[in-house]
N, C-alpha and C positions, 0 to 999 in steps of 0.2 A: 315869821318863819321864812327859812330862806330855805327852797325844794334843789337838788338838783338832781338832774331823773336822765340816764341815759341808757342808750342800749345798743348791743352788741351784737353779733353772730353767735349763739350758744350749743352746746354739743349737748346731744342727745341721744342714747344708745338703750332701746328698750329692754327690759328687765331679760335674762338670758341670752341675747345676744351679743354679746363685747366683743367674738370676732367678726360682724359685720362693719361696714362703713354705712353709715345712714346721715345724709345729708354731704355737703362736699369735702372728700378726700384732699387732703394734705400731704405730697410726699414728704419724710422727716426729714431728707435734704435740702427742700428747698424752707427759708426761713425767709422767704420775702422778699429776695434780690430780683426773682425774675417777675416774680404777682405781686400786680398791686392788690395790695389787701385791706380787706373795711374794716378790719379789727378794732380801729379807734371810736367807729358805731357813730350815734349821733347824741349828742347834749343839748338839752332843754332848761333853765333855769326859770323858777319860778319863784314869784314872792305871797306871803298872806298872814294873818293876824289871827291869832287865838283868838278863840270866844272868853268869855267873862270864865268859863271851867279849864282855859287852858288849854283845848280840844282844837286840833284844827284837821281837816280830812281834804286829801286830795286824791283827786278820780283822774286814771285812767283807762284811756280808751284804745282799745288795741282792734284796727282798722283795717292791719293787714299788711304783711310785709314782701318784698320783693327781692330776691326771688325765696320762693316760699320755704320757711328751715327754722328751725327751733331761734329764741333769740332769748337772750342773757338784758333782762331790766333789775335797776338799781335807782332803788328813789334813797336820796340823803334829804335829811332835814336837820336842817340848825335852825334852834331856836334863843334866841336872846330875851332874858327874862329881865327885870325889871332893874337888878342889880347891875346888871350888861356882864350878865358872864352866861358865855356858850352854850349848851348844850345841844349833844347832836347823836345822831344814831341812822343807820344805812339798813335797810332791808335788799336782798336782791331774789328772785322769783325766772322761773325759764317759762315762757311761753310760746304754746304749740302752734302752730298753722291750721294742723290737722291732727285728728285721732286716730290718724292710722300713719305709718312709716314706711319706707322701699327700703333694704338694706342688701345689698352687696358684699362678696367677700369673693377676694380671687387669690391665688397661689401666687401671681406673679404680675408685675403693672409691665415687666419690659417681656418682649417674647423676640426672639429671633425671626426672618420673614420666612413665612408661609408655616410658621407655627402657630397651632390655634390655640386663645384664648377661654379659659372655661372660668365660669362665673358661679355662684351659687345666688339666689336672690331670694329672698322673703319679706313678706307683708304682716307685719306685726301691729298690734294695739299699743295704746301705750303702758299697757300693764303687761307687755309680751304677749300675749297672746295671737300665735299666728292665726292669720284668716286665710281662706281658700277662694279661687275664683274672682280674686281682685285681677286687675289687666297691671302688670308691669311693663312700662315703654324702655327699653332699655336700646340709648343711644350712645356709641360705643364711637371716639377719635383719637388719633394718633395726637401726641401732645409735640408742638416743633418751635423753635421762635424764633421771630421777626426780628432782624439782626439790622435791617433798614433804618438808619434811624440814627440820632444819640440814645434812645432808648429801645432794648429789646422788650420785646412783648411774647407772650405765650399764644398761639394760635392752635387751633384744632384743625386738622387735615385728614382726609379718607376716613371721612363720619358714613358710620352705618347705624341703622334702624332696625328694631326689632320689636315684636314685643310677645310674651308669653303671660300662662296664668298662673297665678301665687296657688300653693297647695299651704295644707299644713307643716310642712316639712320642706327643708330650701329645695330650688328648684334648678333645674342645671340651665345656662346659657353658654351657649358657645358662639364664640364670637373667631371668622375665620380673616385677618389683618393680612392684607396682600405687602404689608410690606412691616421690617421689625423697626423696635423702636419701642417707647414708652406710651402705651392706652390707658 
């Protein structure tokens, strides 16, 4: 049996929430010219032998990922039977951090300067249900990039800190950006 098992960044959006963002935003302009991106995850292959029934079981250990966000695993198994012909089949599986989520939703990512920013945020389960009296940290930076270089990079600038409590029901954050630009 030949295993190959990798895993990616996976999207996760609790049951009745699909206009929040829960885990890291993507603007749909950018496709990856300016972030570098982990999307390609990491690949592990493995080898091992049937039992006399054919059965063979392979264990994962999920230890904890960095930084913490849903992730997208895919174990493939081929196996070569006696005859030398193939067979193979993929299961893929998303696994959580946590059981509970932060989710965000804002009207606009660009604001003109000294226009404020307002957010909605809620702390959902992963069957949606929102909970109340979680601490939401909500740290809020202007997105700019580092043109130094042969390579630009995306940098955060005029970061602010805040943080409020999850209700049942989203909750308002205003965020006030001394200067405009994309948050």
């Amino acid at each position: 049996v030949e295993w190959t098992v990798t895993s990616r960044p996976g999207h996760f959006s609790p049951p009745g929430w699909d206009e929040f963002t829960f885990g890291t935003w993507t603007p749909w302009w950018d496709y990856g010219f300016f972030r570098r991106d982990d999307s390609d995850g990491e690949e592990e292959t493995l080898e091992g032998r049937t039992d006399s029934s054919g059965r063979h079981r392979l264990r994962l250990d999920f230890l904890g990922v960095e930084p913490p966000r849903a992730t997208s695993v895919e174990a493939s198994a081929a196996v070569t039977d006696v005859n030398r012909q193939t067979w193979s089949s993929t299961v893929t599986m998303l696994v959580h951090p946590a059981d509970q989520y932060v989710g965000l939703k804002a009207a606009r990512t660009f604001v003109e300067a000294g226009q404020p920013i307002r957010l909605e945020a809620i702390v959902p389960d992963l069957e949606g249900k929102a909970l109340a009296g979680r601490p939401i940290h909500v740290r809020s930076a202007r997105l700019d990039y580092d043109t130094r270089g042969r390579d630009w990079r995306e940098i955060e600038v005029d970061v602010t800190e805040q943080t409020v409590q999850s209700a049942t029901r989203p909750v308002a954050v205003t965020v006030q950006p001394k200067q405009g630009g994309t948050w």
